[in-house]
Backbone as a chain_set.jsonl record, in Angstrom:
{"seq": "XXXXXXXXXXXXXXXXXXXXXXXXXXXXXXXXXXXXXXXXXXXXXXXXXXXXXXXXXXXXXXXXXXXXXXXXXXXXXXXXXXXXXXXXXXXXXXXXXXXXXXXXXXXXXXXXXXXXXXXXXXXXXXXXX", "coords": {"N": [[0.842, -1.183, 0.0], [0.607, 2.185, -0.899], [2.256, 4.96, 0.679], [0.906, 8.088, 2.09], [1.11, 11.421, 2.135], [0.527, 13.963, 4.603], [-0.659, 16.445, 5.997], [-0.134, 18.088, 9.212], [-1.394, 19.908, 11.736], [-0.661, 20.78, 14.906], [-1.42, 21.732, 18.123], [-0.089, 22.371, 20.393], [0.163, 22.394, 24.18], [1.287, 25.532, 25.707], [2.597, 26.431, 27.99], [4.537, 23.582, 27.906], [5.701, 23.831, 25.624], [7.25, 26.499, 26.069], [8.652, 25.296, 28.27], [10.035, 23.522, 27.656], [11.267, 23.349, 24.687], [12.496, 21.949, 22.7], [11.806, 19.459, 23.153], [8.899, 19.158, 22.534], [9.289, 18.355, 19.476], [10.367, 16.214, 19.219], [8.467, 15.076, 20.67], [6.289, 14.965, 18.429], [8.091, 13.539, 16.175], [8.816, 10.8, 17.612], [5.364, 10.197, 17.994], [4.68, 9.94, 15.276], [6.618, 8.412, 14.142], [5.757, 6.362, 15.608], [3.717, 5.332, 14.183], [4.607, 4.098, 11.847], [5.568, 6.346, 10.539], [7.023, 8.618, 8.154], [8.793, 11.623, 9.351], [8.639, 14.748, 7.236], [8.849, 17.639, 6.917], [9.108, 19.668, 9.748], [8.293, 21.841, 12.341], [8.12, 24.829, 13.984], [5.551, 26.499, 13.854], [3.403, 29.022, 15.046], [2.79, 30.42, 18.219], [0.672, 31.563, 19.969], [-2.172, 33.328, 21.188], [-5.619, 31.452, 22.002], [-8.337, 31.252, 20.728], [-10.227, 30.192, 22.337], [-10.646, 29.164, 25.434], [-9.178, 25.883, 25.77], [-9.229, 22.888, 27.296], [-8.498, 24.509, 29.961], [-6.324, 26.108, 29.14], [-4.861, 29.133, 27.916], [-3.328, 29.831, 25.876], [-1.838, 28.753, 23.271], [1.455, 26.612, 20.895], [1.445, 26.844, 17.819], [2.492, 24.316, 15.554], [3.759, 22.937, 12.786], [3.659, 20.027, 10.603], [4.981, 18.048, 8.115], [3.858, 14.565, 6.829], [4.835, 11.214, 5.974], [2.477, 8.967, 5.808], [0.939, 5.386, 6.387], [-2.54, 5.598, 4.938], [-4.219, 3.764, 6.815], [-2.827, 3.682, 9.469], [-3.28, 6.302, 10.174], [-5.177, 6.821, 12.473], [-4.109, 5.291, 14.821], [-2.268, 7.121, 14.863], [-3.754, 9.615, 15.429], [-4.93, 8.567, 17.751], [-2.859, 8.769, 19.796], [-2.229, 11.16, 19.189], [-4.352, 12.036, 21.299], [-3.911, 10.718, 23.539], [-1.457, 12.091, 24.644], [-0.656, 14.276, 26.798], [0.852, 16.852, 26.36], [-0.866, 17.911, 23.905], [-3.011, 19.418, 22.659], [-4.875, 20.496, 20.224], [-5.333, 18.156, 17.336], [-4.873, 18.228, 13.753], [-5.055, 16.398, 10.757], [-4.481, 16.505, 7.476], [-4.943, 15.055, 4.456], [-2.61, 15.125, 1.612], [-2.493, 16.911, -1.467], [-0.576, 14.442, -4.274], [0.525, 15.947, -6.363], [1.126, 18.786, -5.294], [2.92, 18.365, -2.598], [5.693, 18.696, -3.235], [6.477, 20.963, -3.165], [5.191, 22.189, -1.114], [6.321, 20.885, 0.82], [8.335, 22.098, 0.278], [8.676, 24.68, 1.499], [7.75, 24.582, 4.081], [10.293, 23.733, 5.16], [11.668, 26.154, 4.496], [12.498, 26.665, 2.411], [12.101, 28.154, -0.78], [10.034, 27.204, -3.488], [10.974, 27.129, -5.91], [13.558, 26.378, -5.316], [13.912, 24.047, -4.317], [14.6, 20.545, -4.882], [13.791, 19.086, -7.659], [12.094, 16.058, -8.732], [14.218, 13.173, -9.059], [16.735, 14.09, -8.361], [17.558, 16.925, -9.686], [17.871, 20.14, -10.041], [15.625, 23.069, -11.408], [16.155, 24.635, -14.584], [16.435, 28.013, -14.313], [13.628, 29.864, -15.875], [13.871, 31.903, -19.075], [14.884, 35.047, -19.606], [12.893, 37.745, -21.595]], "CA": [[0.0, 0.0, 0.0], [1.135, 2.704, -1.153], [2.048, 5.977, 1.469], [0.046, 9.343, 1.709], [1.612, 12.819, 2.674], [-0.165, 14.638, 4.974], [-0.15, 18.488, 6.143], [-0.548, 17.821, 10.318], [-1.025, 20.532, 12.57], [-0.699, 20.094, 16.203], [-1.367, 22.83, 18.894], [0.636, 22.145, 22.174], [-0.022, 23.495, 25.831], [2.428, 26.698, 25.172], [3.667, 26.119, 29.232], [5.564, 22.757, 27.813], [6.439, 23.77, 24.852], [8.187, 27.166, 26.833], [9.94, 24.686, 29.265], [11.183, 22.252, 26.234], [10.865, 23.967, 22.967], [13.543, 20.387, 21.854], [10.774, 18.526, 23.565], [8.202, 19.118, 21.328], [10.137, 18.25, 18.337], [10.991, 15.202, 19.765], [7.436, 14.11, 20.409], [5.945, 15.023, 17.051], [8.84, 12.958, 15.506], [8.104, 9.907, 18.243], [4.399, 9.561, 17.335], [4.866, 9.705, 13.991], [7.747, 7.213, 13.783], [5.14, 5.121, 16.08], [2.628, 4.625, 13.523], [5.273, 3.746, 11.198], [5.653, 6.938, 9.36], [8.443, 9.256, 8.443], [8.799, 12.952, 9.079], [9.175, 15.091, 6.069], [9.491, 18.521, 7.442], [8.575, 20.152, 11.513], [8.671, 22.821, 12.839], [7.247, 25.682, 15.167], [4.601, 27.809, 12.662], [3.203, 29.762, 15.479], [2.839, 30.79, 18.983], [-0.399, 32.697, 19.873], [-3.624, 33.099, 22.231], [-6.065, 30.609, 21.716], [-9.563, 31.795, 20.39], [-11.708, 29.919, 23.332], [-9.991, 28.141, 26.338], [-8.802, 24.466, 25.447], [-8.513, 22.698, 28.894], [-8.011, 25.944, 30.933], [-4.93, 26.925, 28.774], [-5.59, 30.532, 26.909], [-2.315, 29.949, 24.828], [-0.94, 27.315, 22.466], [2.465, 26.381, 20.26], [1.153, 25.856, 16.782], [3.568, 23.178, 15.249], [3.071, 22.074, 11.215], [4.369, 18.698, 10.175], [4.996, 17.138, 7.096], [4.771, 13.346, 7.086], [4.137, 9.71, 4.992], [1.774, 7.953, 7.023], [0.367, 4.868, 5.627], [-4.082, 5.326, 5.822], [-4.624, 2.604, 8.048], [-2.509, 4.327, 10.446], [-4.065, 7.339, 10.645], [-6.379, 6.387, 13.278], [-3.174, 5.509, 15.593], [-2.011, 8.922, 15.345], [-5.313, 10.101, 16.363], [-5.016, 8.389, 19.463], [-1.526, 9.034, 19.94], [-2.325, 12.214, 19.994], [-5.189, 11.715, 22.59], [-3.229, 10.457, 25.012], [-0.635, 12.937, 24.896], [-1.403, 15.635, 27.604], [0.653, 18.365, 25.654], [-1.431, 18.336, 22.671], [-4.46, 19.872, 22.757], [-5.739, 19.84, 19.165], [-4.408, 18.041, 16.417], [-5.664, 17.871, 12.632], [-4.232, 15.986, 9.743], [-5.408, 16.753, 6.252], [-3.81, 14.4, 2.758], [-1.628, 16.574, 0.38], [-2.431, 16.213, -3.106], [0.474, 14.496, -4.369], [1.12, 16.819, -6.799], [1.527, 20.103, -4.628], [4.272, 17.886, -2.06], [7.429, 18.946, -3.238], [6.304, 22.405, -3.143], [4.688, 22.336, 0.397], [7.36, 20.683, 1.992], [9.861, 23.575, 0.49], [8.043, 25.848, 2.024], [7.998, 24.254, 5.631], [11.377, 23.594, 5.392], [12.246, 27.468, 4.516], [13.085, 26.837, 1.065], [11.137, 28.501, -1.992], [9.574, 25.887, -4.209], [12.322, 27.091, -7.043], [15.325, 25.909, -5.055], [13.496, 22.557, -4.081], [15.388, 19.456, -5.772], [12.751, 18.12, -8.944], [12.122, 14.531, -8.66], [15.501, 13.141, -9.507], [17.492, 15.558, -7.625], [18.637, 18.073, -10.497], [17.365, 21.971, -9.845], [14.747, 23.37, -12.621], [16.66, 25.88, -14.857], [15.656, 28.948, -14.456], [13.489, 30.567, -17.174], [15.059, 33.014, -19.125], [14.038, 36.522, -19.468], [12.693, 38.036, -22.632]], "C": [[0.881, 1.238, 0.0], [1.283, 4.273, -0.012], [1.763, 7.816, 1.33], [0.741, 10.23, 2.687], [0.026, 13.202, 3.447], [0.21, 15.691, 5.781], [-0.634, 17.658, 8.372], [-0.305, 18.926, 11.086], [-1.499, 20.434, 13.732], [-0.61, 21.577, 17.533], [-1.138, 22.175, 20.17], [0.371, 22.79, 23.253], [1.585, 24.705, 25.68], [3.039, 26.482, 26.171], [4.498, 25.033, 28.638], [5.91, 23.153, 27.016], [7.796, 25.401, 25.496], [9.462, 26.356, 27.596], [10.794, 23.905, 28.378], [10.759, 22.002, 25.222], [11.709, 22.274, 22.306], [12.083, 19.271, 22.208], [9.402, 18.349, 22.802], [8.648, 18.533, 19.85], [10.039, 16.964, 18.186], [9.467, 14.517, 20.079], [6.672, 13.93, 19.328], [6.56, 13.988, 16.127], [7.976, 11.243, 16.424], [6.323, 9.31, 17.65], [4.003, 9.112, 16.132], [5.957, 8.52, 13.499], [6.676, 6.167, 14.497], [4.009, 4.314, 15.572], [3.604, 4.402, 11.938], [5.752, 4.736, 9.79], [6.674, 7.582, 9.389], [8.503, 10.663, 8.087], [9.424, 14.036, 7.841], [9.793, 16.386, 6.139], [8.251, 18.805, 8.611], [8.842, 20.896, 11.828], [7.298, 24.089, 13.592], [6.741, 26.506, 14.381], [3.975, 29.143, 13.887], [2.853, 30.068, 17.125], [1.523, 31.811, 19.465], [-1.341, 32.768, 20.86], [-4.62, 32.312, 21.417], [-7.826, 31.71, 21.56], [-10.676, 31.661, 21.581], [-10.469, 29.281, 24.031], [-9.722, 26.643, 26.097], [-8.175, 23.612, 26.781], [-7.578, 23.787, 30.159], [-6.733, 26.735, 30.523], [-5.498, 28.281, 27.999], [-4.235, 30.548, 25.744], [-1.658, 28.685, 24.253], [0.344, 27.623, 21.554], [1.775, 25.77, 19.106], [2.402, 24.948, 16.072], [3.047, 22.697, 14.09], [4.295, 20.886, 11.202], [3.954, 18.55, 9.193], [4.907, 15.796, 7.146], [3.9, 12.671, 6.023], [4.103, 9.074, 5.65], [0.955, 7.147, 6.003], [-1.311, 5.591, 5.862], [-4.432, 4.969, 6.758], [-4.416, 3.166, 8.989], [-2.468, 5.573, 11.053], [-4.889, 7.414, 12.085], [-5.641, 5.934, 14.676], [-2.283, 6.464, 15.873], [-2.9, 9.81, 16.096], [-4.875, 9.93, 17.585], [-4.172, 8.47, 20.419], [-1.546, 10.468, 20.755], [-3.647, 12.83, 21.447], [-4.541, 12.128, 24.007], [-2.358, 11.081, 25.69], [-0.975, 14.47, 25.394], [-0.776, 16.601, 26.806], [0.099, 18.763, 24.706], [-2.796, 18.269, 22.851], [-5.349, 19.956, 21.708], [-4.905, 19.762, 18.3], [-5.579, 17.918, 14.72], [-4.593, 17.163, 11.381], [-4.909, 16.027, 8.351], [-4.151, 15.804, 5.149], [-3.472, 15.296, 2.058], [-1.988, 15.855, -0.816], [-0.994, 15.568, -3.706], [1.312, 15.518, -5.52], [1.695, 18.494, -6.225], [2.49, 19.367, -3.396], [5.317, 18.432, -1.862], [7.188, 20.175, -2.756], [5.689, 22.987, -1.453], [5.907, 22.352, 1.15], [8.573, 21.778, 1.756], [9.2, 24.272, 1.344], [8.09, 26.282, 3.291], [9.278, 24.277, 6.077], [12.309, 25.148, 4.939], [12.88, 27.567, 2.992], [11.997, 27.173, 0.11], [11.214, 27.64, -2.631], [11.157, 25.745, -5.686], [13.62, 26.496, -6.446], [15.073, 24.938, -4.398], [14.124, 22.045, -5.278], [13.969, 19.142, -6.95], [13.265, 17.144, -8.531], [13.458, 14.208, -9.843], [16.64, 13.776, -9.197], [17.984, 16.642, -8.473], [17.433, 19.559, -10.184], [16.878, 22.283, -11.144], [15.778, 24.357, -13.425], [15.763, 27.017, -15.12], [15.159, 29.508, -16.183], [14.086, 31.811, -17.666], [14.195, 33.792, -19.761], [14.067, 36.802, -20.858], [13.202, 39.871, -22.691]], "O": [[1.805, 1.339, 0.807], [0.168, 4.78, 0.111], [2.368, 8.58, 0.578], [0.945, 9.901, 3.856], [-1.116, 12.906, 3.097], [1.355, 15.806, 6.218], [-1.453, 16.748, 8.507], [0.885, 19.171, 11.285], [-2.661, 20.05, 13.868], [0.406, 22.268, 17.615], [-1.961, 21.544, 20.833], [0.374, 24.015, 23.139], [2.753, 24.333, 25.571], [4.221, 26.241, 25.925], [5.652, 25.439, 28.777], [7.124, 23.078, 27.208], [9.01, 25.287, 25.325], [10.671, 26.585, 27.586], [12.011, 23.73, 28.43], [10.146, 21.041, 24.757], [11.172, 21.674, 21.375], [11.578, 18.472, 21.419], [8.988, 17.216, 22.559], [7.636, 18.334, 19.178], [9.654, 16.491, 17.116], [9.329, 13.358, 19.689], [6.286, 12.781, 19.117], [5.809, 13.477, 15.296], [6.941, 10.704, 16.03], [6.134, 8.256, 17.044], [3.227, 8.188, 15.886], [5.869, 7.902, 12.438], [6.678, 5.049, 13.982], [3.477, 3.288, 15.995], [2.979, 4.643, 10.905], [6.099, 4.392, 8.66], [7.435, 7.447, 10.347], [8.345, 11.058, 6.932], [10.633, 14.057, 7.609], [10.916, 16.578, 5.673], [7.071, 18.457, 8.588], [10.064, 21.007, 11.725], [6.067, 24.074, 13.618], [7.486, 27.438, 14.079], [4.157, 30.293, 13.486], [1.943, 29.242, 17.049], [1.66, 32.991, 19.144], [-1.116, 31.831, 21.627], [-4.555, 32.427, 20.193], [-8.179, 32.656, 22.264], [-11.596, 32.435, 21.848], [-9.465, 28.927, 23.415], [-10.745, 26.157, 26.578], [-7.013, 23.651, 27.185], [-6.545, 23.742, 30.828], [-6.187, 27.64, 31.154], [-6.639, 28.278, 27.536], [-4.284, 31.337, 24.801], [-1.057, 27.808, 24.874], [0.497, 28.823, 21.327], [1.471, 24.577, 19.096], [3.481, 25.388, 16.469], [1.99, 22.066, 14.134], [5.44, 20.906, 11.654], [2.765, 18.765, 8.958], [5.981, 15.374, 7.574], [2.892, 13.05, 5.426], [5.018, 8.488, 6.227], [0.385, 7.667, 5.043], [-1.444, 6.157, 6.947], [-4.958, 5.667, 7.625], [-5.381, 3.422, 9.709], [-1.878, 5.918, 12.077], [-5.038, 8.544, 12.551], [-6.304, 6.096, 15.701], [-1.646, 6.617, 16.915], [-2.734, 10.506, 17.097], [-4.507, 10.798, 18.377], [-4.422, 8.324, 21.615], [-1.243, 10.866, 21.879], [-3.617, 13.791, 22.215], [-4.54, 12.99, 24.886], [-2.205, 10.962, 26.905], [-1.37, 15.45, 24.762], [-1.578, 17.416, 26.351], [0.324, 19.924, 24.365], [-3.529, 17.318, 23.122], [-6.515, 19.616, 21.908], [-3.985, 20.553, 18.096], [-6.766, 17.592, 14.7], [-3.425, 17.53, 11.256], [-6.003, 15.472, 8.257], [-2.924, 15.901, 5.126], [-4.142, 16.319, 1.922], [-1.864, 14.668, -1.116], [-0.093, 16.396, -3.567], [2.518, 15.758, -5.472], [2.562, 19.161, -6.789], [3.166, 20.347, -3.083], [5.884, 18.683, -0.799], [7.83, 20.461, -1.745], [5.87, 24.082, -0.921], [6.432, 23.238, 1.824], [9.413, 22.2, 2.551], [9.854, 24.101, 2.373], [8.287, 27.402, 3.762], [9.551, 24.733, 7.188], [13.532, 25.173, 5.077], [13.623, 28.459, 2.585], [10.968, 26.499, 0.165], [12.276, 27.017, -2.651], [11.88, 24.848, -6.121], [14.594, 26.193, -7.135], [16.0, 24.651, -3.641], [14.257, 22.635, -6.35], [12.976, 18.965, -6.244], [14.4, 17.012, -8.072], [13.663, 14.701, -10.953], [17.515, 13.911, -10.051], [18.876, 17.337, -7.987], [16.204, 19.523, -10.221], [17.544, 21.873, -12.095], [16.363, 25.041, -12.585], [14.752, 27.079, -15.819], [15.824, 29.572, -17.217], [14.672, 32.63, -16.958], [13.131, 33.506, -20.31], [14.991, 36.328, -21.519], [13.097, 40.507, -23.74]]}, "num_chains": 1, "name": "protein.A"}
């Protein structure tokens, strides 16, 4: 079966992620390696007040992930993230596979133009008229 990208964002209790900004990182990667998938790009998107209270916190650590999680195991991420008191809401949406390469530059701080093309060689730039 073949594996599906998906966009995952994960809002953390902002107190843990303050005390162990590495610590976050580090569990995002963990659940995701525990449903057998593999992180593509992670990182800290935003920091903010929370719209309504979410278990008495008023502030969360938004956190986007990239990853290739089979289907099936969707549903063990879910609960993954359940169980895990610092995460307060998580969502995972499928990436078309054609917009991919271009997402994950994006997360990873790179503009889609200086992402590798399938095959690793760099697009040449178009040339100016």
């Amino acid at each position: 079966m073949a594996k599906n990208v998906y966009e995952c964002m994960f809002i953390f209790n902002a107190n843990s992620y303050a005390k162990n900004p590495a610590g976050v990182a580090k569990t995002v990667e963990d659940m995701i390696k525990g449903v057998d998938g593999k992180v593509l790009a992670s990182r800290l998107w935003n920091e903010q007040k929370l719209a309504y209270p979410i278990n008495g916190q008023r502030k969360g650590a938004y956190w986007l992930t990239y990853a290739e999680i089979d289907s099936p195991n969707m549903s063990k991420l879910n609960r993954a993230c359940q169980l895990n008191d610092s995460v307060l809401r998580h969502l995972a949406v499928k990436i078309d596979p054609r917009l991919v390469d271009a997402m994950v530059a994006v997360a990873k701080g790179e503009t889609p133009a200086e992402a590798p093309a399938e095959g690793g060689a760099k697009p040449e730039p178009a040339a100016a008229n």
